[in-house]
C-alpha positions as CSV (number, residue, x, y, z in Angstrom):
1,X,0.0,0.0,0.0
2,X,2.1,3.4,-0.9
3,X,0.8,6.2,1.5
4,X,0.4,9.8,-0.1
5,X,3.2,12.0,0.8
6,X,2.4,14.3,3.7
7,X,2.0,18.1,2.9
8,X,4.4,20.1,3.8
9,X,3.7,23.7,5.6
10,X,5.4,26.7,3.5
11,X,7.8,27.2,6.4
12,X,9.2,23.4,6.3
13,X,9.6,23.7,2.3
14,X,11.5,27.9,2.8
15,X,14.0,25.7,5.2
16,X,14.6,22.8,3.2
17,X,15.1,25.4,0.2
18,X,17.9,27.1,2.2
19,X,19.5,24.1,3.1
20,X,19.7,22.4,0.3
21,X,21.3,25.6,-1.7
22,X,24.9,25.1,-0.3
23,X,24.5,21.5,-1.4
24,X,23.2,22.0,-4.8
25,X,25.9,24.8,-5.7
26,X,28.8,22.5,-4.2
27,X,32.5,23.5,-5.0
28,X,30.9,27.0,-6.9
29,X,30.4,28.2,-4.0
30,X,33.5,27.8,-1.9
31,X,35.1,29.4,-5.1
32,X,32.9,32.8,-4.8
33,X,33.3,33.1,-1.4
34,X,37.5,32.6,-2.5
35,X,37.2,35.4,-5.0
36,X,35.3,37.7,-2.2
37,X,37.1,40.6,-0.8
38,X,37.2,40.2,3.1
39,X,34.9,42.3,5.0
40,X,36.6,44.7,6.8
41,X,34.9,47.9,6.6
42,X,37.2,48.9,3.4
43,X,36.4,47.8,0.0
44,X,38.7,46.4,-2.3
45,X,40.6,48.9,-5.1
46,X,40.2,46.2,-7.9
47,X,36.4,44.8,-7.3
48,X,35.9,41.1,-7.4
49,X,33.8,39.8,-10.8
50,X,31.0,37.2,-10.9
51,X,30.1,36.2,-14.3
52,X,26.9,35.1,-12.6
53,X,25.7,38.4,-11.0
54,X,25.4,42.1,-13.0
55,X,26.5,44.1,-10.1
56,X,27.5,44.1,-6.7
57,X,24.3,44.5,-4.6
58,X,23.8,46.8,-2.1
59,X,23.1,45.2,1.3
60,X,19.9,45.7,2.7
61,X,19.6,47.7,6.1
62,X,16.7,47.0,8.6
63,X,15.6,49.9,10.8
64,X,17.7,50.3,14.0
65,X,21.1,49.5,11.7
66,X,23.6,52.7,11.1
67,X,26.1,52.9,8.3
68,X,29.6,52.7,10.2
69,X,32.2,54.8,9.1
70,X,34.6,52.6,7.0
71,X,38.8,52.9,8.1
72,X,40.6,56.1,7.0
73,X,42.9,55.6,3.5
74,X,46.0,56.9,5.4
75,X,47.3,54.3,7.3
76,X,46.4,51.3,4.9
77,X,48.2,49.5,1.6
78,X,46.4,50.8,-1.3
79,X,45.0,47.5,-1.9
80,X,43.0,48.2,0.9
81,X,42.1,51.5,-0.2
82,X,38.4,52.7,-1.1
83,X,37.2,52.4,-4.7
84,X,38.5,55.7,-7.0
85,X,39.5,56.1,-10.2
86,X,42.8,56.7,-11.4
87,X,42.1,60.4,-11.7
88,X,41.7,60.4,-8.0
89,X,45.1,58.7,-7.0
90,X,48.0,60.1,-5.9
91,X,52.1,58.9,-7.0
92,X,51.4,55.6,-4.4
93,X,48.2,54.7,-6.0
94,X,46.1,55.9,-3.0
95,X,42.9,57.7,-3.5
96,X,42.9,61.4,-3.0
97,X,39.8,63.6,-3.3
98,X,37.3,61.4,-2.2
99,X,35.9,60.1,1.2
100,X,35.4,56.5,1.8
101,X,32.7,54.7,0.4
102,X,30.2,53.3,2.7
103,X,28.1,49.6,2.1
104,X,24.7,52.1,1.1
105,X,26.6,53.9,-1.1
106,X,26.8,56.9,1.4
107,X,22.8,57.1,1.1
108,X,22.7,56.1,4.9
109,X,20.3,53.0,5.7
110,X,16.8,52.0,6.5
111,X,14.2,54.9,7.0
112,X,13.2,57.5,9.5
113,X,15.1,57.7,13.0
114,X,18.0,55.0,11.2
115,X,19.1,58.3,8.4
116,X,19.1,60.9,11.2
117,X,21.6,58.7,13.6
118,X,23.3,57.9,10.6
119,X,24.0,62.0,10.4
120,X,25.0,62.9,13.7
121,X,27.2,59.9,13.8
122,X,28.9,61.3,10.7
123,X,28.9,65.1,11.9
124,X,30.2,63.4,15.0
125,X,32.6,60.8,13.9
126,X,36.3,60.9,15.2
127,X,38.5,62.9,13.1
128,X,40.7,60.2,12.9
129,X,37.6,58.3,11.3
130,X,37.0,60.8,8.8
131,X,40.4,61.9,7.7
132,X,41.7,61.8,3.7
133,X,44.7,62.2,2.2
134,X,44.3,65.3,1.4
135,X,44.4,67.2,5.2
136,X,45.7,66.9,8.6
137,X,43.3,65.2,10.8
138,X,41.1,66.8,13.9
139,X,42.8,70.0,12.6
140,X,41.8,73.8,11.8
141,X,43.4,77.1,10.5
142,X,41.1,80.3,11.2
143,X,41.3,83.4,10.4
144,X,40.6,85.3,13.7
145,X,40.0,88.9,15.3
146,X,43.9,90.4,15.6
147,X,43.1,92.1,18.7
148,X,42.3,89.0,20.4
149,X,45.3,88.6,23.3
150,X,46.5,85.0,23.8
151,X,44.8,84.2,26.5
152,X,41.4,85.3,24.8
153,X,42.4,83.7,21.5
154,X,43.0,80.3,24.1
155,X,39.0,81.1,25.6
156,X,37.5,81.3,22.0
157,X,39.1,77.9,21.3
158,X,38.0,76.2,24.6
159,X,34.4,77.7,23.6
160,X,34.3,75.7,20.8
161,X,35.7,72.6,22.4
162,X,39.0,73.1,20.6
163,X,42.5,73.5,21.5
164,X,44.7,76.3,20.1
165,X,48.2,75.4,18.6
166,X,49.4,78.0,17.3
167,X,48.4,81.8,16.3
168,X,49.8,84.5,15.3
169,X,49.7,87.9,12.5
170,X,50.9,87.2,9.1
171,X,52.3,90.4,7.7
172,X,52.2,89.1,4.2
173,X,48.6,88.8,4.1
174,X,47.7,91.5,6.7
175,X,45.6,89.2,9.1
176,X,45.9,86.7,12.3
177,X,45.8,82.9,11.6
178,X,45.2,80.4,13.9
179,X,46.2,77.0,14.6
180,X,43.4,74.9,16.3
181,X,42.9,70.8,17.2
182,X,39.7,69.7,18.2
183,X,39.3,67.6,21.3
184,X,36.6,65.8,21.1
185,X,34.9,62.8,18.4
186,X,33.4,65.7,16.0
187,X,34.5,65.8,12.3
188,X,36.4,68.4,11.2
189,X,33.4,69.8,9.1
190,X,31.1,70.0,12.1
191,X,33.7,71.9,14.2
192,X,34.5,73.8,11.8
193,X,30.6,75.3,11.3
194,X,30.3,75.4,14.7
195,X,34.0,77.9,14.6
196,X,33.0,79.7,11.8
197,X,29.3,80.8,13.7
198,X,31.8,82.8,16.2
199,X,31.8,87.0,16.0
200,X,35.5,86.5,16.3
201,X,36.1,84.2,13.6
202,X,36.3,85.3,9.8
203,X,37.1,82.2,7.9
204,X,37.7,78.3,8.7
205,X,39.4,75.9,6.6
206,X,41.1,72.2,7.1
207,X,44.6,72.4,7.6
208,X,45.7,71.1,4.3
209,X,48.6,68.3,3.4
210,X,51.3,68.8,1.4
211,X,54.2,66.4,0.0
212,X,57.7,66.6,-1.4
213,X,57.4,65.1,-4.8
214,X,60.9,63.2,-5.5
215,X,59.7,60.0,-7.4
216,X,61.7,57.2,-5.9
217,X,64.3,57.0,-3.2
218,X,67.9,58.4,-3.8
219,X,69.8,55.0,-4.9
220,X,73.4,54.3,-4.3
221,X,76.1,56.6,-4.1
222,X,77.9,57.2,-7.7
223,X,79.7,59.6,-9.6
224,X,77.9,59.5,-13.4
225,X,78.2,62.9,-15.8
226,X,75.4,65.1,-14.8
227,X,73.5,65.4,-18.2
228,X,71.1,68.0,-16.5
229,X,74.3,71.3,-17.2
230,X,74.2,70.0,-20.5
231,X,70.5,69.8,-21.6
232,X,70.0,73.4,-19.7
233,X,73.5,74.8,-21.1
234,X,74.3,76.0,-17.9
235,X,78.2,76.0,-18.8
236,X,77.8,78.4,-21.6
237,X,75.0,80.6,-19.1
238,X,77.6,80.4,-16.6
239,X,79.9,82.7,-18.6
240,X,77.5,85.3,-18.6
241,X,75.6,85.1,-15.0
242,X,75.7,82.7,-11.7
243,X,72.8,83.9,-9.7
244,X,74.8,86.5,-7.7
245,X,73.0,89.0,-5.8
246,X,69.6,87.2,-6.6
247,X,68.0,85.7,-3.0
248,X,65.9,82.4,-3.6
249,X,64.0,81.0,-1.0
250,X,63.7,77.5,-0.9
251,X,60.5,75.9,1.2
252,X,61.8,72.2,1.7
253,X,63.0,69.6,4.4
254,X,66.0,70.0,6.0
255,X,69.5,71.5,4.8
256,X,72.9,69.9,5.4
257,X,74.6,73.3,5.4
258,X,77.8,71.6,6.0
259,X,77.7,69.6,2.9
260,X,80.9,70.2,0.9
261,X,79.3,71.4,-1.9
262,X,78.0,74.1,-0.3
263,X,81.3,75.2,1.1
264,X,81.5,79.3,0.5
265,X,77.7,79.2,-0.7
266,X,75.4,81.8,0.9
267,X,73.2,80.1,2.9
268,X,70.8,81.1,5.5
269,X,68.2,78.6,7.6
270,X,64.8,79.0,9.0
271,X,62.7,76.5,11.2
272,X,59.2,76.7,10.5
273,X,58.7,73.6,12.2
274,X,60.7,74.3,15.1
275,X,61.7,70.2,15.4
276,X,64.8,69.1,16.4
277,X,65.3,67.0,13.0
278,X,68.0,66.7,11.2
279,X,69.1,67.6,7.6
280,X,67.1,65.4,5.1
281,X,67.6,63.8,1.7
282,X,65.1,66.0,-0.6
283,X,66.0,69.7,0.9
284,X,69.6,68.6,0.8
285,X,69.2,67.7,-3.1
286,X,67.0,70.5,-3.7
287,X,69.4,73.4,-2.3
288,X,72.2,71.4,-4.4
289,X,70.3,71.2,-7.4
290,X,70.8,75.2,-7.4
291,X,74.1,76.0,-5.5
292,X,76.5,73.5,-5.6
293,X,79.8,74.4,-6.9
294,X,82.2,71.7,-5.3
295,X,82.2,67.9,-7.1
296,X,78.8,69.4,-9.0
297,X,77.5,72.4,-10.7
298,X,73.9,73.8,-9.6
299,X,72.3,75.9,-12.1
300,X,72.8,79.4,-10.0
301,X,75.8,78.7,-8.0
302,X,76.3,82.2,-6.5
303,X,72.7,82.8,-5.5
304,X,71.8,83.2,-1.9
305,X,69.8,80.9,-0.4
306,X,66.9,81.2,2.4
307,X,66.7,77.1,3.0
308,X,63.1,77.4,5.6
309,X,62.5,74.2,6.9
310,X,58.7,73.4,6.2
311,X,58.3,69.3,6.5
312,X,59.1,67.4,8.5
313,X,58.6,63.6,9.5
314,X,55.9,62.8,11.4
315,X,55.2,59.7,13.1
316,X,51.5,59.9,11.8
317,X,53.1,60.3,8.4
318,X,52.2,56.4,7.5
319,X,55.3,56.0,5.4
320,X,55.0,58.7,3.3
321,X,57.5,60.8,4.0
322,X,58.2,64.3,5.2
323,X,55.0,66.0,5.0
324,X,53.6,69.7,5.9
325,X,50.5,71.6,6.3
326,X,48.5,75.0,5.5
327,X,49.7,76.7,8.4
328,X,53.4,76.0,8.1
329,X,53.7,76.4,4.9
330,X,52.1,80.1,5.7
331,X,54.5,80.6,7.6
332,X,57.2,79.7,5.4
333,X,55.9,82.4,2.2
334,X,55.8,85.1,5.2
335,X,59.1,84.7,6.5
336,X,60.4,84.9,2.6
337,X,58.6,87.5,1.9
338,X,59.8,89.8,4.6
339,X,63.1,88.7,4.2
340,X,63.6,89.4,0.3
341,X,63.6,86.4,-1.7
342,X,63.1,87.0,-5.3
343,X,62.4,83.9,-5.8
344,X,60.4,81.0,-4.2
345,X,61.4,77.1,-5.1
346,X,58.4,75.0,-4.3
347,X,58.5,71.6,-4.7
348,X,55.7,70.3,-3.1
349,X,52.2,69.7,-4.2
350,X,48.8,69.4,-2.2
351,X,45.1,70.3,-3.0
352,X,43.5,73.7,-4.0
353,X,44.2,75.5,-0.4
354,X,42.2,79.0,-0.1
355,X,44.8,80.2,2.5
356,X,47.8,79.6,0.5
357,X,46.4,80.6,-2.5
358,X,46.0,84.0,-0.8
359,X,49.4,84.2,0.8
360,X,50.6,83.4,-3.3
361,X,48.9,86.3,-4.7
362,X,50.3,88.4,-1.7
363,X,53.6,87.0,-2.9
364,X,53.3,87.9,-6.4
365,X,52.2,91.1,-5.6
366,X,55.2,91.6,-4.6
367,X,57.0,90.8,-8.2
368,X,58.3,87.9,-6.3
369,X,59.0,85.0,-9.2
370,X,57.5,81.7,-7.5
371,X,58.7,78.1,-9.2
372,X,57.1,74.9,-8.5
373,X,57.0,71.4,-9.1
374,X,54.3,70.0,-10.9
375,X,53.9,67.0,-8.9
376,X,54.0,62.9,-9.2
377,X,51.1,61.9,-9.8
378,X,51.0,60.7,-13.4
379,X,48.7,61.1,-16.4
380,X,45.5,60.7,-14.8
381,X,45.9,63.1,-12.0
382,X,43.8,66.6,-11.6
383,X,45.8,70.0,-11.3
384,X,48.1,70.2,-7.8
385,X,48.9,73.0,-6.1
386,X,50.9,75.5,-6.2
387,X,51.9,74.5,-9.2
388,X,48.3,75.0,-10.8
389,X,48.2,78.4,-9.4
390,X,48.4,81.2,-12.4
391,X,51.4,83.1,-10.4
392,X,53.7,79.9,-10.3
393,X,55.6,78.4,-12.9
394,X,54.7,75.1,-13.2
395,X,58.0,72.8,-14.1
396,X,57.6,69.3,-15.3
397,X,60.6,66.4,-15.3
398,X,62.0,64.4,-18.3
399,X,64.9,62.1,-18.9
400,X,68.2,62.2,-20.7
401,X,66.6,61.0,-23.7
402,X,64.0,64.0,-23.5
403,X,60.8,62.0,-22.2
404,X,58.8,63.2,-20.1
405,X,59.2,61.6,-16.4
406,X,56.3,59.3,-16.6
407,X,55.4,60.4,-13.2
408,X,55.3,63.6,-14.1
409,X,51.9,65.5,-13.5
410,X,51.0,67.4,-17.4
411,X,47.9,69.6,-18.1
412,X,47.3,73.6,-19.2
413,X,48.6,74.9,-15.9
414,X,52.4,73.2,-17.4
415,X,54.9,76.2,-18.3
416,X,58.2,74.6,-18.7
417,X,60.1,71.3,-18.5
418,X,63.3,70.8,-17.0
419,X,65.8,67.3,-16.1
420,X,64.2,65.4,-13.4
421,X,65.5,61.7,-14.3
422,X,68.4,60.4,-11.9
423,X,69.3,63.6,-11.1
424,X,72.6,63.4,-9.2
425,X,72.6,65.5,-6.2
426,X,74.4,66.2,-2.6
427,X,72.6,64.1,0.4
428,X,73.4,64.4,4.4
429,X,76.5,63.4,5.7
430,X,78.2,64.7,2.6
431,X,77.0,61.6,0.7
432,X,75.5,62.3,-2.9
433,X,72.4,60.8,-4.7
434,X,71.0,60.1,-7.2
435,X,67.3,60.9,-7.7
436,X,64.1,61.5,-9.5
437,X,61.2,63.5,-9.3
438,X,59.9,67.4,-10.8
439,X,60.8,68.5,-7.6
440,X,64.6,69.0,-9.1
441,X,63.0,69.9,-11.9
442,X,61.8,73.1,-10.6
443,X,65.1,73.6,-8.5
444,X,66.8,73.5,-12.0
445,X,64.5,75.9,-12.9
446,X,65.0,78.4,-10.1
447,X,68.4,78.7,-10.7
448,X,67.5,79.5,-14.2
449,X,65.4,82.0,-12.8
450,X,68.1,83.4,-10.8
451,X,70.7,83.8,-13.6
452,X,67.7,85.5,-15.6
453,X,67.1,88.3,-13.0
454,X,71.1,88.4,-12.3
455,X,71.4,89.9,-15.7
456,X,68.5,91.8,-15.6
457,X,66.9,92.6,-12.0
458,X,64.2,94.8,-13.1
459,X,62.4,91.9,-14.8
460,X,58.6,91.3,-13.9
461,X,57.6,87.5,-13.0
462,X,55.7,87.7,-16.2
463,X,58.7,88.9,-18.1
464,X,60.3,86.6,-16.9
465,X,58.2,83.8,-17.7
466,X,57.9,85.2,-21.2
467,X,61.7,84.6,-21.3
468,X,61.5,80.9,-20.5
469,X,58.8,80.2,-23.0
470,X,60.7,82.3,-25.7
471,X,63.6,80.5,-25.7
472,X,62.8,77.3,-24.1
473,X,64.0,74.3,-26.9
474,X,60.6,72.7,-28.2
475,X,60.0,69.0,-27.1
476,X,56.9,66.9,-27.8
477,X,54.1,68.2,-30.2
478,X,55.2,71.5,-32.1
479,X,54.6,74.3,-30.1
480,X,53.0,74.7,-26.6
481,X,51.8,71.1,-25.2
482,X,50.3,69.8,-21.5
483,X,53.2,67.5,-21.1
484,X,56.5,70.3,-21.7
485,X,54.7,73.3,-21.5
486,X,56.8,75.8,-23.7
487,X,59.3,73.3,-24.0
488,X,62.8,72.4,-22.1
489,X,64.3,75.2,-20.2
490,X,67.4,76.9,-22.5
491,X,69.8,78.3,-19.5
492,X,72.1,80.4,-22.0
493,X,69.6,81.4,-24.7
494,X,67.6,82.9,-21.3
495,X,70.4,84.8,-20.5
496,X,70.9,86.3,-23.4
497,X,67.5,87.0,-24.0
498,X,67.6,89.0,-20.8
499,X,70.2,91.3,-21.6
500,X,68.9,95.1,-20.4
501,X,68.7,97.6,-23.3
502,X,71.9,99.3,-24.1
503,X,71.8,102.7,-22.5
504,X,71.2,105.4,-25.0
505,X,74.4,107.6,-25.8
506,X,74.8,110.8,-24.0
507,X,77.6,112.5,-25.8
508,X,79.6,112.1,-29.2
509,X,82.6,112.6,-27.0
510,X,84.8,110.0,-26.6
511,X,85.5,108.5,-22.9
512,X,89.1,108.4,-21.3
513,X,89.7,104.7,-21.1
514,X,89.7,103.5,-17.6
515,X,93.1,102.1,-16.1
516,X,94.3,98.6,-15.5
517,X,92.8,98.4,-12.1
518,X,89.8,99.9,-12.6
519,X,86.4,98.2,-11.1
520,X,83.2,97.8,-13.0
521,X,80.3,99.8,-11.9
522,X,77.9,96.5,-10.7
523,X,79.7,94.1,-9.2
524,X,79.2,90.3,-8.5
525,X,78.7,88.8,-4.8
526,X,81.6,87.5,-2.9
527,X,82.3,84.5,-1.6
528,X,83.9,83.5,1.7
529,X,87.8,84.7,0.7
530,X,87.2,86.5,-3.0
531,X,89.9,87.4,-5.2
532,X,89.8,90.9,-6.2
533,X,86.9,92.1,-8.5
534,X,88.7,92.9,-11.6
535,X,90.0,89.1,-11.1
536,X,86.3,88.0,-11.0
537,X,85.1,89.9,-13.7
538,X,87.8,88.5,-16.2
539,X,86.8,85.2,-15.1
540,X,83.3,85.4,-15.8
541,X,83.6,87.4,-19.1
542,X,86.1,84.5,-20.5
543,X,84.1,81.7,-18.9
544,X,87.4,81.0,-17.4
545,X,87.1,79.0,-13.4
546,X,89.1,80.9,-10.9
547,X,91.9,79.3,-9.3
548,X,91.5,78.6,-5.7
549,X,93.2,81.0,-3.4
550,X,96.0,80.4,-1.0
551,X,93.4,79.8,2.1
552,X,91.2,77.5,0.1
553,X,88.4,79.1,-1.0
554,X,87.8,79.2,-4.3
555,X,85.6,81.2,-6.6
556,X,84.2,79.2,-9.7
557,X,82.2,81.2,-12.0
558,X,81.7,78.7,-15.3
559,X,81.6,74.6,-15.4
560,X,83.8,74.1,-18.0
């Protein structure tokens, strides 16, 4: 007798439905669950692919369940990295400009009370949680009331539940800037609304991150011809200017001053930091890009230098090297400012900053020339700054064979291209290295710059941009392109084209010739132990080097 199978409730067949999936898919699964990026609040920079499935769905949120904020980009392999697109990476392949993505796709989850806890927990979120690339976490810089006294500048920040740093006036842009860390969980965008609502306060802002941008780390020591003097000329501009009596500051790590190329060299230090680190690889090969004159030739060798310490290492760094921020680097176009430079190297790069951008107009306003690097990042990168700011002259790298660095950042903002392929350069310890990276590119540059306004000091930044572009050798696509700019940097066919006009004659009557021992009205800065001037001047009018002098210091006006 065969008994009718019993009927089964809706429930019984749901549960034998779920268990028998595993069973039915078999190895299939295991192998999806292989392929699956592990759940750890980050998602994966290359997404995993099922050929079985269109797109990646978005979980499904009940009410009661808040998005939580994923880990910060900073301290992680970029493998580990939120989704971005290439356009939004920087030189280590980590995302820049965006926030991490969240499992709802930042839409917040389930519905009523669930999308309002969602919000405060974001507005409140630790700014450790919520920090990018891009800025200096749990930080602010604020424009505040000048009259405000220390101690009231210290109540306004412990109104606010903040903690002032730093403040103090910046004579370049005529106003007080503070320095403030928040001390509680709050972002930096809900502290900073809840600053800005203050009478005293006239503008907030994140305090913004900036990098050196040397490609790759210096490699062994060696000793190979610099190609660099020879793609720029700088032997034949050498015979007609060195940089002397032009002041170039140079906003970078740390100097070693006592290197031995920078014996005799006119060099001055500021601390912006005020750390108690050491001399550093990429200031070292940045100051000797321009002034060495010992076992290598920097393109303005008698310039003076203001080397201002502006990054540093930080143990919150993650690896990435010396790094700085909005207020230091404030502090670092203020201190040149006042003291002279004629020039700024920059060879950094960072996001759009409002502040900076204002102390960069303040400095051009000054007819101070300002030279930067045009950053790292590669092809797909947007504009950084300063490079991409209309007052700077944005400097991108190539190689011996004339290629552009493929690192090398390229767009409308370029202006010029200079050697930035295994540059060989002075390191601490009076070690050398060799090194890549536009940030030598712009030093080359600088010194360019320098020999430029030697010959003719009344020159306006955009005179003397005009310059570089006029006689800059053409590279690439004829004519102006986003990956050269105007084209290589010419050192001697600058120089020449800088020449002041010839004074007109005043009289038909012949001058008495002078005598032997005569000196020439403008005259050239001295080194340590200088030989007399007329010596000097016959030295650079043949391109002839100096001898060195009985006590050793030596005065070398042309690589030969």
């Amino acid at each position: 007798m065969v008994h009718p199978a019993p009927k089964l409730s809706g429930q019984i067949r749901r549960a034998i439905a779920i268990v028998a999936l595993p069973l039915l898919m078999g190895g299939s699964a295991h192998a999806q669950a292989m392929l699956r990026t592990p759940s750890i609040n980050i998602q994966s920079r290359v997404p995993s692919i099922n050929p079985n499935i269109g797109r990646t769905p978005t979980p499904h949120l009940t009410g009661g369940m808040a998005v939580r904020p994923v880990l910060p980009n900073v301290r992680y392999s970029p493998n580990l990295s939120s989704t971005c697109s290439a356009a939004n990476r920087d030189a280590d392949g980590a995302c820049i400009d965006k926030s991490a993505s969240t499992a709802d796709g930042g839409k917040g989850g389930g519905k009523g009370k669930t999308s309002k806890t969602a919000q405060r927990r974001k507005d409140n979120a630790a700014p450790a949680g919520t920090a990018d690339l891009n800025t200096f976490p749990g930080e602010i810089v604020a424009e505040i009331d000048g009259a405000l006294s220390a101690q009231q500048a210290d109540e306004l920040a412990r109104r606010h539940r903040l903690r002032r740093l730093d403040s103090r006036e910046f004579p370049l842009i005529g106003t007080t800037i503070g320095l403030f860390r928040i001390t509680d969980r709050r972002s930096v965008e809900a502290a900073s609304r809840d600053l800005a609502a203050d009478a005293s306060v006239r503008g907030v802002q994140p305090n913004y991150r900036y990098r050196l941008q040397d490609q790759k780390p210096p490699s062994a020591e060696g000793d190979p011809a610099q190609y660099a003097l020879a793609k720029l000329r700088l032997p034949e501009a050498h015979s007609v200017a060195q940089g002397a009596n032009v002041t170039i500051a140079v906003i970078d790590s740390g100097v070693d001053l006592k290197h031995p190329e920078f014996v005799d060299a006119a060099l001055d230090a500021f601390d912006a930091l005020g750390s108690q680190e050491g001399p550093h690889v990429h200031g070292t090969g940045i100051v000797g890009a321009i002034v060495s004159h010992a076992r290598l030739m920097g393109s303005a060798p008698f310039a003076r230098v203001l080397a201002i310490r502006a990054f540093g290492v930080s143990a919150k760094a993650g690896g990435k090297g010396p790094e700085s921020s909005s207020y230091v680097i404030l502090k670092a176009l203020d201190y040149a400012a006042v003291h002279g430079a004629q020039i700024v190297n920059m060879s950094f790069a960072g996001p759009q900053d409002p502040l900076i951008e204002r102390a960069i107009a303040a400095v051009a306003a000054k007819d101070v020339v300002l030279v930067a690097a045009a950053g790292n990042a590669g092809a797909k990168s947007p504009p950084l700054y300063p490079a991409a700011n209309p007052n700077v002259i944005a400097v991108s790298a190539t190689d011996a064979k004339d290629q552009l660095l493929p690192a090398s950042n390229r767009g409308t903002y370029i202006a010029i291209a200079a050697p930035g392929a295994d540059i060989f350069l002075p390191a601490p310890d009076g070690k050398y290295q060799i090194t890549s990276g536009t940030s030598f590119s712009a030093a080359y540059v600088t010194g360019v710059v320098a020999l430029i306004l030697e010959r003719n000091a009344v020159l306006k930044p955009e005179k003397v941009r005009a310059v570089l572009a006029a006689t800059a050798r053409d590279l690439g696509t004829p004519g102006r392109d986003d990956l050269f700019g105007a084209g290589e940097a010419d050192a001697y066919a600058a120089v020449q084209a800088a020449a002041p006009e010839p004074p007109a004659a005043m009289s038909a009557t012949p001058s008495e010739p002078k005598p032997d021992d005569a000196t020439d009205s403008v005259q050239t800065r001295d080194l340590r132990a200088p030989p007399p001037v007329s010596a000097m001047a016959t030295g650079m009018a043949t391109g002839m080097a100096t001898e060195p002098s009985p006590g050793g210091a030596s005065v070398r006006p042309a690589q030969q």
